[in-house]
C-alpha positions as a Markdown table, in Angstrom:
| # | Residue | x | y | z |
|---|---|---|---|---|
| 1 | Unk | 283.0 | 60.9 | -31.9 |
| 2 | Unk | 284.1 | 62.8 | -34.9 |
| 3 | Unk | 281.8 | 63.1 | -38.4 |
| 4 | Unk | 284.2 | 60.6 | -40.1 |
| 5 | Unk | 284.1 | 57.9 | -37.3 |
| 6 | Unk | 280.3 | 58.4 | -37.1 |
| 7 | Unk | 279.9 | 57.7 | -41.3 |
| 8 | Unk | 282.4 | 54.6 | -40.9 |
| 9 | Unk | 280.0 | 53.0 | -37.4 |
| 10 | Unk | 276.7 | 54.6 | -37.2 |
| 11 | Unk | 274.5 | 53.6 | -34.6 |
| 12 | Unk | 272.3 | 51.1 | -36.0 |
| 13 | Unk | 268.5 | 51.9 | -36.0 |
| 14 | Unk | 266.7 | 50.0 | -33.5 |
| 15 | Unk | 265.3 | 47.2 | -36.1 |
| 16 | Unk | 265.7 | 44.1 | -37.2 |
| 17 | Unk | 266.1 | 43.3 | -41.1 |
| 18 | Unk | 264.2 | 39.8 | -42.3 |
| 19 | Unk | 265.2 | 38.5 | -45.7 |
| 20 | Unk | 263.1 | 36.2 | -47.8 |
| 21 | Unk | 264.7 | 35.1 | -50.8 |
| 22 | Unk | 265.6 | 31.8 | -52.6 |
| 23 | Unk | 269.1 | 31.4 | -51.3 |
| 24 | Unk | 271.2 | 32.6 | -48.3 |
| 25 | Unk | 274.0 | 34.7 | -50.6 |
| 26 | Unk | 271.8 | 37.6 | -50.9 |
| 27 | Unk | 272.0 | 37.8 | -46.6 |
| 28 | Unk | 275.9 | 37.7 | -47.2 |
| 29 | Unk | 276.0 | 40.2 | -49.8 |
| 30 | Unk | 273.8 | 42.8 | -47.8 |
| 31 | Unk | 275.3 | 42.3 | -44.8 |
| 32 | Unk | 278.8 | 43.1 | -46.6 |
| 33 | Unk | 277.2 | 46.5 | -47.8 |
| 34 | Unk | 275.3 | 47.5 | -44.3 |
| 35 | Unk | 276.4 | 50.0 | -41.4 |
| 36 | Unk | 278.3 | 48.1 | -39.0 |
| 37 | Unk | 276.7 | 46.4 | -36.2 |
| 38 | Unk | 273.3 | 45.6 | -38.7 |
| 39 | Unk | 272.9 | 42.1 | -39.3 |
| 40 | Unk | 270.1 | 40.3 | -41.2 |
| 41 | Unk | 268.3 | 37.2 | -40.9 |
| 42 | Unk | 267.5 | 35.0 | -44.1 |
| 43 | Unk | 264.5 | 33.0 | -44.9 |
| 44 | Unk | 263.5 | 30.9 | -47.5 |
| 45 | Unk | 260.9 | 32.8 | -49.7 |
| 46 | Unk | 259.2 | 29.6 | -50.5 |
| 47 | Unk | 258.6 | 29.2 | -46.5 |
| 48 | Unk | 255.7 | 30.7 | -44.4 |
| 49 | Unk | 255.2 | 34.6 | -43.7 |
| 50 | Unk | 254.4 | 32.9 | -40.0 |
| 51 | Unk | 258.4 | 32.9 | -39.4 |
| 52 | Unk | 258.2 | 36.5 | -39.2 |
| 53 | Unk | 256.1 | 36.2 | -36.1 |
| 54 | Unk | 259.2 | 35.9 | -33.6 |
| 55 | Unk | 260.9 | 39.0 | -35.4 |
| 56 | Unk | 257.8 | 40.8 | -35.2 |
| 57 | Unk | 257.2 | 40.4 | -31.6 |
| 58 | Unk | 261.2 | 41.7 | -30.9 |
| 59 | Unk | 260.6 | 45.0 | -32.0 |
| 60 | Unk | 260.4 | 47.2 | -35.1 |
| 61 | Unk | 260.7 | 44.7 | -38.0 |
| 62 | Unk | 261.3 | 45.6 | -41.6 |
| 63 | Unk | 261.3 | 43.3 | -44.4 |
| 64 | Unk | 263.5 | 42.7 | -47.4 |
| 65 | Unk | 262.1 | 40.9 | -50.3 |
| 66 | Unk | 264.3 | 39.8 | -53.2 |
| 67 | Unk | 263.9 | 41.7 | -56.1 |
| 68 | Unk | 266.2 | 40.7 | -58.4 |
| 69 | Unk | 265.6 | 39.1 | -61.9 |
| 70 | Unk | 264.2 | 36.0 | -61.6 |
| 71 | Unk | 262.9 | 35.4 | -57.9 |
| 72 | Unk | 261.2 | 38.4 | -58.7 |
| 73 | Unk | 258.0 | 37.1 | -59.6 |
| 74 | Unk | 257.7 | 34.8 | -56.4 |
| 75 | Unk | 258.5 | 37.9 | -54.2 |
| 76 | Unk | 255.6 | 40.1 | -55.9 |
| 77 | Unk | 253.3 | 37.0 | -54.7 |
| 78 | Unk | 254.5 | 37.4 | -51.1 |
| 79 | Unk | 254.3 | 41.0 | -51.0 |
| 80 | Unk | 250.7 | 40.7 | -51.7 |
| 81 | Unk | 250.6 | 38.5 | -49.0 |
| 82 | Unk | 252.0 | 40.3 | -46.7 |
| 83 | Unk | 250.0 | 43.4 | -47.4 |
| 84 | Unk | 246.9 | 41.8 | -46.8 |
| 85 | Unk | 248.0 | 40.0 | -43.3 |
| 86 | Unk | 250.3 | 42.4 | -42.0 |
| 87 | Unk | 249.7 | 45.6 | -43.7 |
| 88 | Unk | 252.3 | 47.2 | -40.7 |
| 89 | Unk | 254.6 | 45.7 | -42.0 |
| 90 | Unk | 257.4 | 47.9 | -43.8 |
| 91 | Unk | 258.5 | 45.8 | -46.9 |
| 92 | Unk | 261.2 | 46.8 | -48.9 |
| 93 | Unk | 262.6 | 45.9 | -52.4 |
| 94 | Unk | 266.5 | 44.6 | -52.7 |
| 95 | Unk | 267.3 | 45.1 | -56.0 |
| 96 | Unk | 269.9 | 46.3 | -58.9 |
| 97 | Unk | 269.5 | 48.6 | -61.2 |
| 98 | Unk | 271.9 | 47.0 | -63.6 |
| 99 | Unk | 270.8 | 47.0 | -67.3 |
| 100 | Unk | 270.5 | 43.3 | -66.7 |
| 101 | Unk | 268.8 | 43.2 | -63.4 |
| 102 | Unk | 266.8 | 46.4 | -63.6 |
| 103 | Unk | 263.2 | 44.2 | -64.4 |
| 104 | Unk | 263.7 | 43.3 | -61.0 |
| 105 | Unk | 262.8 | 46.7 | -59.9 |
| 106 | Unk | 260.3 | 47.4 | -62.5 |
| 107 | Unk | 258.2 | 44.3 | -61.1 |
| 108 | Unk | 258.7 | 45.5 | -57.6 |
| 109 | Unk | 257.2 | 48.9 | -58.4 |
| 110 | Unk | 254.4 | 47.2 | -60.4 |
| 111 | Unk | 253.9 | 45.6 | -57.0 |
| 112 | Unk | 253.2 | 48.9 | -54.8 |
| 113 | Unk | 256.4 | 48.9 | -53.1 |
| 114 | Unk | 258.0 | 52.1 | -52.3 |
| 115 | Unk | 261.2 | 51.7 | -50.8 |
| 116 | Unk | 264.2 | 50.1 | -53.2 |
| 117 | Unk | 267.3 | 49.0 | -52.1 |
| 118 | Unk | 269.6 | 49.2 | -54.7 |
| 119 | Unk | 272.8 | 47.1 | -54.2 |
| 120 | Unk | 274.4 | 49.2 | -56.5 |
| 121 | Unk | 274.0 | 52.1 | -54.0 |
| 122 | Unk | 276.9 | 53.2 | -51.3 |
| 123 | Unk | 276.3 | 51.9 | -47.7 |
| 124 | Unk | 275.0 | 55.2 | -46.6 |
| 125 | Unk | 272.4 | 55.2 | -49.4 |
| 126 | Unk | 271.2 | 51.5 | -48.1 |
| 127 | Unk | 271.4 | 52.9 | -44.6 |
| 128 | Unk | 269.1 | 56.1 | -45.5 |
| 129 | Unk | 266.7 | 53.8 | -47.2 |
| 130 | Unk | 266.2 | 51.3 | -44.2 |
| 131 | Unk | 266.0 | 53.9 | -41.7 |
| 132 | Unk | 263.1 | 55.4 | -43.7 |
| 133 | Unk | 261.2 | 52.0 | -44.0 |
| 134 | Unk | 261.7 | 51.6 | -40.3 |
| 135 | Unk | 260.3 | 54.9 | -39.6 |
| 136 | Unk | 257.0 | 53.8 | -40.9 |
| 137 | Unk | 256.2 | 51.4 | -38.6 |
| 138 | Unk | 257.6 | 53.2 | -35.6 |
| 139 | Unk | 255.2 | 55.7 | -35.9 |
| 140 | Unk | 252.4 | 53.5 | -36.4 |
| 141 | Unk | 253.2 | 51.8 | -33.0 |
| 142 | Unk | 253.3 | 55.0 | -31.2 |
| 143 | Unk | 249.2 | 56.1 | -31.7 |
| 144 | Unk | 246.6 | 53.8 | -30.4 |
| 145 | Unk | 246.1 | 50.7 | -32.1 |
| 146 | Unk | 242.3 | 52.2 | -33.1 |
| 147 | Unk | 244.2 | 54.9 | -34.9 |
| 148 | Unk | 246.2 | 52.5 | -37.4 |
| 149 | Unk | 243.7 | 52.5 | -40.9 |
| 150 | Unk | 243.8 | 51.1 | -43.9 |
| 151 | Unk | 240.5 | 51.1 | -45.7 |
| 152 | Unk | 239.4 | 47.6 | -47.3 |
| 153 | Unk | 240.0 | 47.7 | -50.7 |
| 154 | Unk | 237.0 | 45.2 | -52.4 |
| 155 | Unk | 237.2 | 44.8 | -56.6 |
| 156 | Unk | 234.1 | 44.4 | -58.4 |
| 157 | Unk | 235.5 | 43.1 | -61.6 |
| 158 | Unk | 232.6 | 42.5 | -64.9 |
| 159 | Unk | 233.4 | 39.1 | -66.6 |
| 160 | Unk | 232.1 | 41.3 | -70.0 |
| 161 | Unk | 230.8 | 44.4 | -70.7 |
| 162 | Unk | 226.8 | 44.3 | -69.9 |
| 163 | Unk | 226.6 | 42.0 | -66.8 |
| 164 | Unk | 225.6 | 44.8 | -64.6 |
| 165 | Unk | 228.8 | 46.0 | -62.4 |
| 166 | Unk | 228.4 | 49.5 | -62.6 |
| 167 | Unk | 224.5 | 49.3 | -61.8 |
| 168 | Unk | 225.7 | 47.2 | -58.9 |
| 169 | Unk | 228.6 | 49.5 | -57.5 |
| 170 | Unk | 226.2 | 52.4 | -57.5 |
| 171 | Unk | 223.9 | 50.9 | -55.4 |
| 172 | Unk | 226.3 | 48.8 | -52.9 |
| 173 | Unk | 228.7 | 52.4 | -52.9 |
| 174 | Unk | 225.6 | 54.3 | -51.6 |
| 175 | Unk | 224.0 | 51.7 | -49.3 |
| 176 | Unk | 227.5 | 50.8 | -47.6 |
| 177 | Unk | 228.3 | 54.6 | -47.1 |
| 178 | Unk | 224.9 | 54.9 | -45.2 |
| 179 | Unk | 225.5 | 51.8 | -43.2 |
| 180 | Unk | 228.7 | 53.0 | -42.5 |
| 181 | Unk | 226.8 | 55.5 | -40.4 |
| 182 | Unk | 223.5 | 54.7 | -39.6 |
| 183 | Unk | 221.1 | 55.9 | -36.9 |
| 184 | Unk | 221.7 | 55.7 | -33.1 |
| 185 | Unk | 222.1 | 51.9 | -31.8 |
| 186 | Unk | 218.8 | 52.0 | -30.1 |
| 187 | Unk | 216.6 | 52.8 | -33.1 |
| 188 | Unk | 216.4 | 56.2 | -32.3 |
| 189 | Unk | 216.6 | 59.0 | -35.0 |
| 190 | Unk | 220.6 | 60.3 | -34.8 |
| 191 | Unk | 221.4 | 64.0 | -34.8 |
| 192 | Unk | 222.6 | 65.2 | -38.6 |
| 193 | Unk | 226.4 | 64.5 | -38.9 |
| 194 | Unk | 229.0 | 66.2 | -41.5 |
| 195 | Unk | 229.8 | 64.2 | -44.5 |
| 196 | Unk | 231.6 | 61.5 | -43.6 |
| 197 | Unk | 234.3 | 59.0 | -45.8 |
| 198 | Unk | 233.5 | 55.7 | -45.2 |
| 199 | Unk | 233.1 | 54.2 | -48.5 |
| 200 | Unk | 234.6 | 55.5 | -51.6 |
| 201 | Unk | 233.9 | 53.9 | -55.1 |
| 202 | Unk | 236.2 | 54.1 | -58.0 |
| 203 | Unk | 235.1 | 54.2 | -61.4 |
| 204 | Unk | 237.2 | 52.6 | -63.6 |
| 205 | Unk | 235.0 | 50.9 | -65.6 |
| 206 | Unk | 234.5 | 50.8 | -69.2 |
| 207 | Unk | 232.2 | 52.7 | -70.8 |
| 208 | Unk | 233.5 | 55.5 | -68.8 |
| 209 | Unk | 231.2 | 57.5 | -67.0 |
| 210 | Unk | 228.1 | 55.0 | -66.4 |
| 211 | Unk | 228.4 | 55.2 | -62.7 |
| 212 | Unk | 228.1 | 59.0 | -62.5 |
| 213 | Unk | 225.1 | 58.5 | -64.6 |
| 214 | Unk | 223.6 | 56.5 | -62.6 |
| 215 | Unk | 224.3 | 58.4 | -59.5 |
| 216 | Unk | 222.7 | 61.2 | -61.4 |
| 217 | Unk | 226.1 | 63.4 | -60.8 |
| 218 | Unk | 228.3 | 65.7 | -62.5 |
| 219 | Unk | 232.1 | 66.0 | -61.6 |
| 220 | Unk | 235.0 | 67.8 | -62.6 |
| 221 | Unk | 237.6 | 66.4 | -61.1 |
| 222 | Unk | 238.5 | 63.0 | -62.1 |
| 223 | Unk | 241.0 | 59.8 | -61.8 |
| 224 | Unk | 243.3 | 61.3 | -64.3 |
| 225 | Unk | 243.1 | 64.5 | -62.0 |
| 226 | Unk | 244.1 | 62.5 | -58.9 |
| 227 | Unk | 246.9 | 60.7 | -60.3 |
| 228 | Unk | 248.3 | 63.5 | -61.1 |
| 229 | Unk | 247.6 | 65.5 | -57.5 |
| 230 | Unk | 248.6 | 61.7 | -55.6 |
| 231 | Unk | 250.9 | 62.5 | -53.1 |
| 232 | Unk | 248.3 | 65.7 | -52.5 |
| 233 | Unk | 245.6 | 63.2 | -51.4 |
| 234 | Unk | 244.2 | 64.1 | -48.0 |
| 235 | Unk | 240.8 | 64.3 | -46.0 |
| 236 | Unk | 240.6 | 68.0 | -46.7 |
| 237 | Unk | 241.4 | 67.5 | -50.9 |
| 238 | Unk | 238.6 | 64.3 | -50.7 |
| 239 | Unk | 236.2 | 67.0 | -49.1 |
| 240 | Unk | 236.7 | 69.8 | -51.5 |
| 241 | Unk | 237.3 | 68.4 | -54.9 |
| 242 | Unk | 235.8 | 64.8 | -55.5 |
| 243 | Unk | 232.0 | 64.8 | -56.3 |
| 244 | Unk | 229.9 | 63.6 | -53.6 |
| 245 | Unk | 226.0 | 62.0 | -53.8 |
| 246 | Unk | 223.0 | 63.2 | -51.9 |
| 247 | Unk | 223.8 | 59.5 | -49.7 |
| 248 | Unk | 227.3 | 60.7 | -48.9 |
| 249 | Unk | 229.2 | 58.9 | -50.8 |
| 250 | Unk | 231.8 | 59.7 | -52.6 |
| 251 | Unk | 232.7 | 59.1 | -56.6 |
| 252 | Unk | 236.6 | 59.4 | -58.6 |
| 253 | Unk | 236.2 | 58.2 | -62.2 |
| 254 | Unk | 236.9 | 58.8 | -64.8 |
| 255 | Unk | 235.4 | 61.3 | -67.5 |
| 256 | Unk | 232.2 | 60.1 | -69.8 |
| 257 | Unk | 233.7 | 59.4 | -73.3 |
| 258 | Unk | 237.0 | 58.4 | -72.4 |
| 259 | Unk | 239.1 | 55.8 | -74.8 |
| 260 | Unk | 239.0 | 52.5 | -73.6 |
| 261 | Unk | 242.6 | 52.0 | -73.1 |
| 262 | Unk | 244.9 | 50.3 | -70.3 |
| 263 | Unk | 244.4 | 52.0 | -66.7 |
| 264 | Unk | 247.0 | 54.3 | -65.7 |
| 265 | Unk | 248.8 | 52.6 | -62.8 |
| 266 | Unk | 247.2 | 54.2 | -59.0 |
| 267 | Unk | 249.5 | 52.2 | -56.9 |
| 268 | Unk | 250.1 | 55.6 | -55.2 |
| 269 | Unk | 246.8 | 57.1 | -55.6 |
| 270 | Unk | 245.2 | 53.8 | -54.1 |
| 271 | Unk | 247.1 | 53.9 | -50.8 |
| 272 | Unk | 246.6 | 57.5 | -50.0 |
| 273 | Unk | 242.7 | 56.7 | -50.8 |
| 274 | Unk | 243.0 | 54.0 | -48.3 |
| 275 | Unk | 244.4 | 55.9 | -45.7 |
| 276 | Unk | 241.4 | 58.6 | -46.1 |
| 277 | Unk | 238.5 | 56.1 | -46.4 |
| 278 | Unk | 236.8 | 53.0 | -44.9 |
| 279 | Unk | 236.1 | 51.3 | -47.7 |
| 280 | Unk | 237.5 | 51.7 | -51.6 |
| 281 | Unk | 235.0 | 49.6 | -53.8 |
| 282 | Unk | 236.9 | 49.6 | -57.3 |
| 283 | Unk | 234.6 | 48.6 | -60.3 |
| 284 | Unk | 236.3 | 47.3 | -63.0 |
| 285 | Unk | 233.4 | 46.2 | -65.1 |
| 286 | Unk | 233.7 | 45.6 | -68.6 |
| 287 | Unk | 237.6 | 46.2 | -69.0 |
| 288 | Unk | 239.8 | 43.4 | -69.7 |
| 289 | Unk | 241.5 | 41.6 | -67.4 |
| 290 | Unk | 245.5 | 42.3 | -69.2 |
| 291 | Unk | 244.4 | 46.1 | -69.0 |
| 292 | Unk | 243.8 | 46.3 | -65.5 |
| 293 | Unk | 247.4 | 47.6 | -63.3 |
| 294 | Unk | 249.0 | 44.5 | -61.4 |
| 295 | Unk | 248.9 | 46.5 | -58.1 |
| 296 | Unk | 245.1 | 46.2 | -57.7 |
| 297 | Unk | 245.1 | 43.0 | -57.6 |
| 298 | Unk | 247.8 | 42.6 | -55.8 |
| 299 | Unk | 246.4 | 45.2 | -52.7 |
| 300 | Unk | 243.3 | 44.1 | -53.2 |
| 301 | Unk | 241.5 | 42.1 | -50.0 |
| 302 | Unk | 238.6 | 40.9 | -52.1 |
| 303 | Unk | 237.8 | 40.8 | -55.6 |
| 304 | Unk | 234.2 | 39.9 | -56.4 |
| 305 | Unk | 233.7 | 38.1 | -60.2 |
| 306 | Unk | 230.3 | 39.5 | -61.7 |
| 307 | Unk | 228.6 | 37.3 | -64.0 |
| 308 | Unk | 224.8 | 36.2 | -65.2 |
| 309 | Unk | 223.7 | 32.9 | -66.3 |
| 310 | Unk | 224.2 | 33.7 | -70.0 |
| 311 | Unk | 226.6 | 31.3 | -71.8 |
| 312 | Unk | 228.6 | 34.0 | -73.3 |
| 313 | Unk | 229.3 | 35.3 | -70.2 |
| 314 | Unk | 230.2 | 31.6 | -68.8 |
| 315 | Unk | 232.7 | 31.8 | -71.4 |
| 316 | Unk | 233.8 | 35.2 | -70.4 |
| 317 | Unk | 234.0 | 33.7 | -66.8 |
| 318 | Unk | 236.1 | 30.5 | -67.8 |
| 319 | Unk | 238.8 | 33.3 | -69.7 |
| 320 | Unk | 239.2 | 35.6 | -67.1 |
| 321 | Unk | 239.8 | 32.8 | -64.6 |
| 322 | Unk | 242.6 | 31.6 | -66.7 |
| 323 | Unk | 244.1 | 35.4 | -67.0 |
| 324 | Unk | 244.0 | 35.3 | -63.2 |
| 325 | Unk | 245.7 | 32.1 | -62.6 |
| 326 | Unk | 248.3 | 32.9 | -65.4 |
| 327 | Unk | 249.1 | 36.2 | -63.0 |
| 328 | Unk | 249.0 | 34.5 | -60.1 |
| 329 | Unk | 245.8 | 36.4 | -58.6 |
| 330 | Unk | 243.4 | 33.2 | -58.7 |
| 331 | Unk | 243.6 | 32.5 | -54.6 |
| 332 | Unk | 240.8 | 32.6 | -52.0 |
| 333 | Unk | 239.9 | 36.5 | -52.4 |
| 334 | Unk | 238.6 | 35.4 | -55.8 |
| 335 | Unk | 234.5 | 35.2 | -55.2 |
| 336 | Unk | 231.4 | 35.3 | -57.5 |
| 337 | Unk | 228.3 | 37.3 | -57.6 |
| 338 | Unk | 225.5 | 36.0 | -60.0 |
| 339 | Unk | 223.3 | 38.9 | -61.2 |
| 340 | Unk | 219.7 | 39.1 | -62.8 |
| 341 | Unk | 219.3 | 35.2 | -61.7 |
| 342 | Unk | 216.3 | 33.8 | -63.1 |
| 343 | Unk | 214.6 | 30.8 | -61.8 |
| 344 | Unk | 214.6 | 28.6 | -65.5 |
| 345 | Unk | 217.4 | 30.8 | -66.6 |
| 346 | Unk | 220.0 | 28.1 | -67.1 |
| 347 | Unk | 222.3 | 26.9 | -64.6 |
| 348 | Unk | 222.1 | 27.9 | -61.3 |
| 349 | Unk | 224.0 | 30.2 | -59.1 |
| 350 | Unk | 225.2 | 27.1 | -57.6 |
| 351 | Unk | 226.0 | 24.5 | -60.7 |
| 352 | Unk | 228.1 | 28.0 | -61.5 |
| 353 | Unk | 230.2 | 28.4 | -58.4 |
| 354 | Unk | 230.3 | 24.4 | -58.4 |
| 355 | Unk | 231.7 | 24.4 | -62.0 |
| 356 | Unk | 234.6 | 26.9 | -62.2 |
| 357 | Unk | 235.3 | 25.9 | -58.4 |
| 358 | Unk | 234.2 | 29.5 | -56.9 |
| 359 | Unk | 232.8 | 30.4 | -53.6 |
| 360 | Unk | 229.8 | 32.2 | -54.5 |
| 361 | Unk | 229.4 | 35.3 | -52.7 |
| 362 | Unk | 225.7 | 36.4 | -53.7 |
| 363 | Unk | 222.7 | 35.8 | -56.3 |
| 364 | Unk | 221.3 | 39.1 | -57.8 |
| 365 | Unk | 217.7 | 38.7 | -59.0 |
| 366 | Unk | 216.6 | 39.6 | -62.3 |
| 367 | Unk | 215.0 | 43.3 | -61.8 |
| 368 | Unk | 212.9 | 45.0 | -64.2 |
| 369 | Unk | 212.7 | 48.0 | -62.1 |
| 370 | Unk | 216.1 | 48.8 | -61.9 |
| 371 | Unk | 216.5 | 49.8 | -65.5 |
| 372 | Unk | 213.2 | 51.1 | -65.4 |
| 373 | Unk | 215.0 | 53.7 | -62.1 |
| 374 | Unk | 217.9 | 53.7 | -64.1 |
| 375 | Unk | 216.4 | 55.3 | -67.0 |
| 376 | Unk | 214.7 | 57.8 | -65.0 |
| 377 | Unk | 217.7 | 59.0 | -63.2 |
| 378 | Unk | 216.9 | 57.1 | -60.2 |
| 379 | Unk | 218.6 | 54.7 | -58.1 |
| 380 | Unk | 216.5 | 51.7 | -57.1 |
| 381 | Unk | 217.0 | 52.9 | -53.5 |
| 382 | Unk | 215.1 | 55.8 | -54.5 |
| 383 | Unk | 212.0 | 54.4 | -56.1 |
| 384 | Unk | 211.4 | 50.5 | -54.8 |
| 385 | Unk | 213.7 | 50.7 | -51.4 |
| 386 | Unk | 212.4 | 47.6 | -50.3 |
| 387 | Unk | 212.6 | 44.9 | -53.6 |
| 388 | Unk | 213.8 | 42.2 | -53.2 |
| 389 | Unk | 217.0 | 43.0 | -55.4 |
| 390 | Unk | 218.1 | 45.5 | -52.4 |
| 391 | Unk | 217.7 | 42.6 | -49.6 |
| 392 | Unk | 219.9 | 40.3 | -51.9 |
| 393 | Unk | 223.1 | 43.0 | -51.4 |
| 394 | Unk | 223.0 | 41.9 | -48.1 |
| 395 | Unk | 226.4 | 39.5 | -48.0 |
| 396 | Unk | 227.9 | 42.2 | -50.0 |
| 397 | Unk | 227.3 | 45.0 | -47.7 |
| 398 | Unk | 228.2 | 42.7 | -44.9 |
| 399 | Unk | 231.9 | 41.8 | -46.8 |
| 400 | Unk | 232.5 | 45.7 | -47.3 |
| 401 | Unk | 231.8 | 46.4 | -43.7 |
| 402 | Unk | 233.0 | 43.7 | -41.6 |
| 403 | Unk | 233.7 | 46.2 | -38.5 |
| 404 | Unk | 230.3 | 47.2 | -38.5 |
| 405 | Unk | 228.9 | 44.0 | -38.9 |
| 406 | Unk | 230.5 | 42.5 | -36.3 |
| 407 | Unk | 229.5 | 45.7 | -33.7 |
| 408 | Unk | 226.1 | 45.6 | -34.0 |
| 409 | Unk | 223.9 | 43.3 | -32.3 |
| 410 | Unk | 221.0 | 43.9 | -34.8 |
| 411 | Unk | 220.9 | 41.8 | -38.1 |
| 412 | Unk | 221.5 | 43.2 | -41.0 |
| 413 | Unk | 218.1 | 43.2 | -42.5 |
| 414 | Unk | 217.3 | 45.7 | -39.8 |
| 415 | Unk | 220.1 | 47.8 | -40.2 |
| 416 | Unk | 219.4 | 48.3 | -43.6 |
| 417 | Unk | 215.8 | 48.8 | -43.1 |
| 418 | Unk | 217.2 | 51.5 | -40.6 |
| 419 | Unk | 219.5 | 52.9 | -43.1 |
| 420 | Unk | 217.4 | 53.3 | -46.0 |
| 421 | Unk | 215.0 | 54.9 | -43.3 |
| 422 | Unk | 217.2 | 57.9 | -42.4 |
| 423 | Unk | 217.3 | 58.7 | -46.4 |
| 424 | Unk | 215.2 | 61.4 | -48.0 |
| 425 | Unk | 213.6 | 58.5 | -50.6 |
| 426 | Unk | 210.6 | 57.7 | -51.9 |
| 427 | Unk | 208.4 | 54.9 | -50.3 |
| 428 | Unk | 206.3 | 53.9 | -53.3 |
């Protein structure tokens, strides 16, 4: 068949195309503008992601998601969706980049999608771009199905500057990096290991810098840094350039004394991360809500709300909720964490969750010592490893690690106890 012919009837790629959008003339349109032989199948975006299940299960399945001006919104909402249940999934944005459409694809890059179809592209353009989307989720079939990773992504988002979030990430980002890889699964002592990456945390937090302070660690190369090196991102870049503590884990923020300004956009950054490490814990303490990028919540699997009993910071709480619901982000990843609970301290943990209609996650007791370790340079693991603000991290450490959890006969009370054995700590 000659180059011509070939342009005018490619063979199709062995996919099928799923459209969810508001109205069946987007199908038409596209399937005006495809190679020949390529047909797609429409469904109603306000319908279930569960109608993809029969498509799925027929092969390589790439998804379309209407992008243009107004059903934009509604289609950033399924795209979260959809990259929390079927992360496999190739999605890709159908859109115009006519002056009048052109928000359209602004929203859909906001959303963390990387493939655009532009209907004002030529036929072999829209071809190229499909073919690429599908080649994604070939190749993720074709390893074993232990091999396919993407790390859990788990926000730790400060009502108000002060509750405690950074303090907090420290501690769960060290712990969950040891349990990540604790000692043999008879008790035994294991034999020493190379640095590993399960559990990265992210400091974005506001002011900048605390978390490094509190791991006691110095580090040149920061969020701005990786941003700018994204695409770069790799095991051996993670290894060689990003600051790691004495417990293995490993710290990107961002530099002490930085303005408190909107966060650069990591859409990019964060799914190479995710592809590196087990876990990405993200603290966001003490920045507002309207200055953190769309495509963290959006990616996110879980974002944890950290407050205290303090009615300030119930005030705080009751904002931020409306800020979430106003983007769409208040759903069931949404859960709370009450830190330095005190006994007459006010309302409960539980009169909280009860009144702004939260599941509550954990309650954090009030603990002198930690600032005490803090100021000292210490972590708490380091001076008390067995207070009873440590043992209350334990439904924390068991949502970060769910794998784990789920692997190891032994509770988790032992397995931390096991953990924090295998450390070089103090045992005062």
């Amino acid at each position: 068949m000659s180059a011509s012919l070939q342009l005018l009837h490619p063979t199709p790629p062995p996919m099928t195309l799923v459209l969810y959008a508001p109205a069946r003339d987007l199908a038409t349109l596209l399937e005006a503008r495809l190679p020949v032989g390529m047909r797609v199948h429409w469904q109603d975006s306000a319908g279930s992601a569960a109608a993809l299940d029969p498509h799925r299960r027929a092969g390589p399945c790439v998804v379309l998601l209407d992008y243009r001006r107004e059903p934009a919104a509604a289609s950033s909402e399924l795209a979260r969706q959809l990259q929390r249940t079927h992360p496999e999934l190739a999605l890709v944005a159908v859109g115009s980049t006519a002056p009048a459409e052109v928000d359209g694809i602004v929203a859909a890059v906001r959303a963390g999608l990387r493939d655009i179809l532009d209907l004002e592209s030529p036929t072999a353009d829209i071809d190229a771009v499909l073919r690429r989307a599908a080649a994604v989720p070939t190749s993720v079939r074709s390893v074993p199905a232990d091999a396919v990773h993407k790390a859990r992504l788990v926000l730790l988002l400060g009502v108000r500057a002060g509750v405690g979030s950074s303090t907090l990430a420290a501690h769960l980002g060290v712990l969950a990096q040891q349990l990540g890889h604790p000692g043999a699964a008879d008790g035994s002592v294991a034999e020493p290991q190379p640095p590993s990456n399960a559990t990265l945390l992210l400091d974005l937090g506001q002011p900048a810098g605390d978390t490094a302070l509190y791991l006691n660690l110095d580090s040149q190369f920061h969020y701005d840094d990786a941003l700018r090196n994204a695409n770069r991102i790799d095991a051996t870049l993670v290894r060689t350039a990003m600051t790691r503590h004495p417990g293995g884990l490993t710290l990107l923020g961002q530099p002490a004394g930085s303005d408190g300004g909107p966060i650069a956009d990591p859409a990019v950054l964060v799914q190479r991360l995710r592809g590196v490490f087990e876990t990405v814990l993200c603290d966001l303490g003490g920045v507002p809500v309207r200055q953190v990028p769309r495509s963290l919540f959006n990616s996110a699997d879980e974002i944890w709300l950290v407050a205290d009993q303090a009615i300030g910071t119930l005030v705080s709480l009751d904002l931020v909720l409306k800020q979430l619901e106003a983007m769409g982000v208040r759903d069931a990843r949404l859960q709370l964490v009450i830190n330095r609970h005190e006994e007459d301290g006010g309302l409960s943990p539980a009169q909280i969750a009860e009144r702004f209609s939260l599941p509550l996650l954990a309650t954090l007791p009030d603990c002198h010592r930690l600032r005490s370790s803090a100021n000292h340079g210490h972590l708490l693991l380091q001076d008390a490893p067995r207070n009873p603000y440590l043992r209350a991290l334990t439904p924390l450490l068991l949502h970060l690690d769910q794998a784990a959890a789920r692997a190891l006969p032994r509770s988790w009370r032992e397995k931390i106890a096991l953990a924090l054995g295998g450390l070089q700590w103090k045992t005062k």
